[in-house]
N, C-alpha and C positions, 0 to 999 in steps of 0.2 A: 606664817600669816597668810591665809588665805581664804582671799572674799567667798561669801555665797551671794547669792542673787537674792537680796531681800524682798518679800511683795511690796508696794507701794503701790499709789494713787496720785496723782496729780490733778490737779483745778487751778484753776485761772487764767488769765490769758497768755496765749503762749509767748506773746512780745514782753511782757511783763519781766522784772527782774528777778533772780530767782532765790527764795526763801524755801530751805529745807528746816523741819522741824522733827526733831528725835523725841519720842518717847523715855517713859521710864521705867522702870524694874519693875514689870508686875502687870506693865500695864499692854496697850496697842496703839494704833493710829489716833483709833477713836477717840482716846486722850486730850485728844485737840477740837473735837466738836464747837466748844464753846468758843471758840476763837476764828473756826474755817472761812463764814461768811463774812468775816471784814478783811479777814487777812488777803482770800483769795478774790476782792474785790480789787489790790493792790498788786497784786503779789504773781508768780507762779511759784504755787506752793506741793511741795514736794513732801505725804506725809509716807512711811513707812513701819514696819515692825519689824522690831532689833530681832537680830537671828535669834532661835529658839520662840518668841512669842509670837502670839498671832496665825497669821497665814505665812510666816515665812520659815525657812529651812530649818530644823533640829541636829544640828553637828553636834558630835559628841562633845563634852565640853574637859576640862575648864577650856574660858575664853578668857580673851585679852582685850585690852582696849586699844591692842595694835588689830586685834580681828574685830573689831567692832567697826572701829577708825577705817580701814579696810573696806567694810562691806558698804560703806558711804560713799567713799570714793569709784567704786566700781558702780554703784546705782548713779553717783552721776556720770560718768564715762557714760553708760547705756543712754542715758538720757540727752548727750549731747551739751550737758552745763560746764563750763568750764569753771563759772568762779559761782557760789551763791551766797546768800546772808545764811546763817543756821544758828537755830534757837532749838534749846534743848532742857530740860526738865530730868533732875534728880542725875541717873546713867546718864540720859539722852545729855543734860549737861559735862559732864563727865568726858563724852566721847566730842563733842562740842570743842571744850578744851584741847583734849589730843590732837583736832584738825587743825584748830587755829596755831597750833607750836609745830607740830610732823609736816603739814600741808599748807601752807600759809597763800600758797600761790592759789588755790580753790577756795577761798573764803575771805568774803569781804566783811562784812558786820556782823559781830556775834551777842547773843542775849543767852546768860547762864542764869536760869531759874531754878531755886529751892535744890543747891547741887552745892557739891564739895570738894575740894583739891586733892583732900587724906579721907578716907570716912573709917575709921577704926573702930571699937580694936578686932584684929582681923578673925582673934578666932569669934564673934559673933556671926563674920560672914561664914567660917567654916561649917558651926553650926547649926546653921540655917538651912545651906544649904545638903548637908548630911539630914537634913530634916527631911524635906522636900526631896529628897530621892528617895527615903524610905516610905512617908508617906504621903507626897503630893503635894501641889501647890496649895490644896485647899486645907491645908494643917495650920498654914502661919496666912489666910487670906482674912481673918478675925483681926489681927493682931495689928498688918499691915495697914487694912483701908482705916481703921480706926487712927491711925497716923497721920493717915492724908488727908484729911477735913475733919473740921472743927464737928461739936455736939451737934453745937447748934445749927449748923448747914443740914448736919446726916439727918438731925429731926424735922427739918424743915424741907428737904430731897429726899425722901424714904427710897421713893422707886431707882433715882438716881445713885444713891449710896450703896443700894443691891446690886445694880450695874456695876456700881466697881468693884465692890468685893468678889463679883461673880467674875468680870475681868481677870484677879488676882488667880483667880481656885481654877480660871479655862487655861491658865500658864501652863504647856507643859515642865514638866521636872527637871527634865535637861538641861531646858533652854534657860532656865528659871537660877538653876543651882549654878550653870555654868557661868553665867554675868555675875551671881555671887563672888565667884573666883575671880574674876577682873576688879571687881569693887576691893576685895582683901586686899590684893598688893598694890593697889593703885596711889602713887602718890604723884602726884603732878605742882607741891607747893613750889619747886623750883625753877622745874621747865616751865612753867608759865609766865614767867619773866619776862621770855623772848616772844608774844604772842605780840603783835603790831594791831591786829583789827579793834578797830575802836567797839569795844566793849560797854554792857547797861549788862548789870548783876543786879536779880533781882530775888530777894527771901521774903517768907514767908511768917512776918511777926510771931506768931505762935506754932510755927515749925518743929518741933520735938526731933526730926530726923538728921536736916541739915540748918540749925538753927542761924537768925541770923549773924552770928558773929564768925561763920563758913565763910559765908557770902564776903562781910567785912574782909577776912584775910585775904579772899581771891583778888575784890577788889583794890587793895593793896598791895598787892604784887605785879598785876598787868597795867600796866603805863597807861594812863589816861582814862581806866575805868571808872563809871560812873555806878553808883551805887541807888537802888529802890528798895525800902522794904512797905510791905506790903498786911496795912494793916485787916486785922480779924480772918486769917489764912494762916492755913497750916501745909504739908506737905506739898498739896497738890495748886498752890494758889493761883493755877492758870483755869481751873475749874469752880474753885471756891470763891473768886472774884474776877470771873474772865471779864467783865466792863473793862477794867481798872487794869487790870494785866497786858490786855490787849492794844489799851491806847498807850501805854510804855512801850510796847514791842513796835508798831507804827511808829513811833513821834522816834523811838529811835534809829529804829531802820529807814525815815525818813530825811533825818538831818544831811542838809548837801554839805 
């Protein structure tokens, strides 16, 4: 297990508490757009891209969600955070997870969005990513965005729906295939038992990927989680209805 120095960006004020936000499988920072100017009106908010995508490092993979988990904890080491809230989406949930059970002492309040405990069965992650290293991210970038938002958002976002799809196809292969690999053997329905931070699980009403009854089990496992779903969203529902997603992530990360 060993971190890389992921890119990231930081905004908001630097006395502010601090909220890190993980992307998801496919995607980058940017991800969070629709969400940045309220969060970081509250917040210091910490956004990043999981190794392999984006501007950040391509290690040869497979990866773990003990190397993912990892390259969190070292961006905040650099950063000087000791403990932050962290909201994470699909992976970025996932890896979310692993902090609050591996590292409990760096995380205080957690939001799992449109994400999963198990996401099986593993050989689809196999080949997927045998996909995508033969022919690139932009093989399965059709298949994927059409997962993350609804008909009727991509009809009514044309230019924004291209954004993501295009997001999906700029993943290099590596980085891409190799989170595959962490997604396959990833089960965390157990270990999350022992996760203490008051938790808000949120799915995506018409989710096809991590549908909401994911969401229901995690929230049944972690002591005192509160559960959102979130209607007319599918995959991506922090983008498909960031109003509405956004004031769940405040009203929770604000509760004293």
């Amino acid at each position: 297990m060993t971190a890389v120095d992921v890119h990231h960006v930081v905004e908001g004020p630097d006395d502010a508490p601090a909220l890190v936000l993980i992307n998801s499988l496919g995607s980058t920072l940017a991800m969070w757009e629709p969400q940045i100017e309220d969060l970081a009106a509250r917040f210091r908010v910490v956004r990043f891209d999981l190794r392999g995508h984006g501007r950040s490092p391509v290690p040869p993979g497979p990866y773990t969600l003990d190397d993912l988990g990892a390259d969190v904890i070292a961006l905040l080491d650099r950063l000087g955070i000791a403990r932050a809230h962290v909201a994470g989406v699909s992976l970025g949930g996932m890896t979310t997870m692993w902090l609050a059970t591996n590292a409990p002492e760096r995380v205080d309040r957690i939001v799992l969005c449109c994400t999963s405990a198990k996401l099986g069965p593993p050989s689809m992650w196999q080949q997927r990513a045998a996909l995508v290293r033969e022919q690139g991210t932009a093989a399965v970038a059709d298949a994927v965005v059409a997962r993350w938002v609804t008909p009727a958002w991509a009809a009514a976002h044309p230019q924004e729906y291209r954004r993501l799809r295009d997001m999906i196809a700029s993943t290099p292969a590596e980085g891409y295939a190799g989170c595959c690999a962490a997604i396959e053997v990833m089960d965390q329905e157990a270990s999350i038992a022992a996760i203490t931070a008051p938790t808000l699980v949120i799915a995506g009403a018409e989710d096809p990927s991590t549908p909401p009854d994911h969401g229901a089990r995690i929230a049944s496992r972690i002591p005192g989680a509160r559960m959102a779903v979130i209607p007319h969203a599918m995959h991506l529902a922090n983008i498909e209805q960031a109003p509405l997603v956004t004031k769940r992530i405040v009203d929770h990360l604000r509760v004293p």
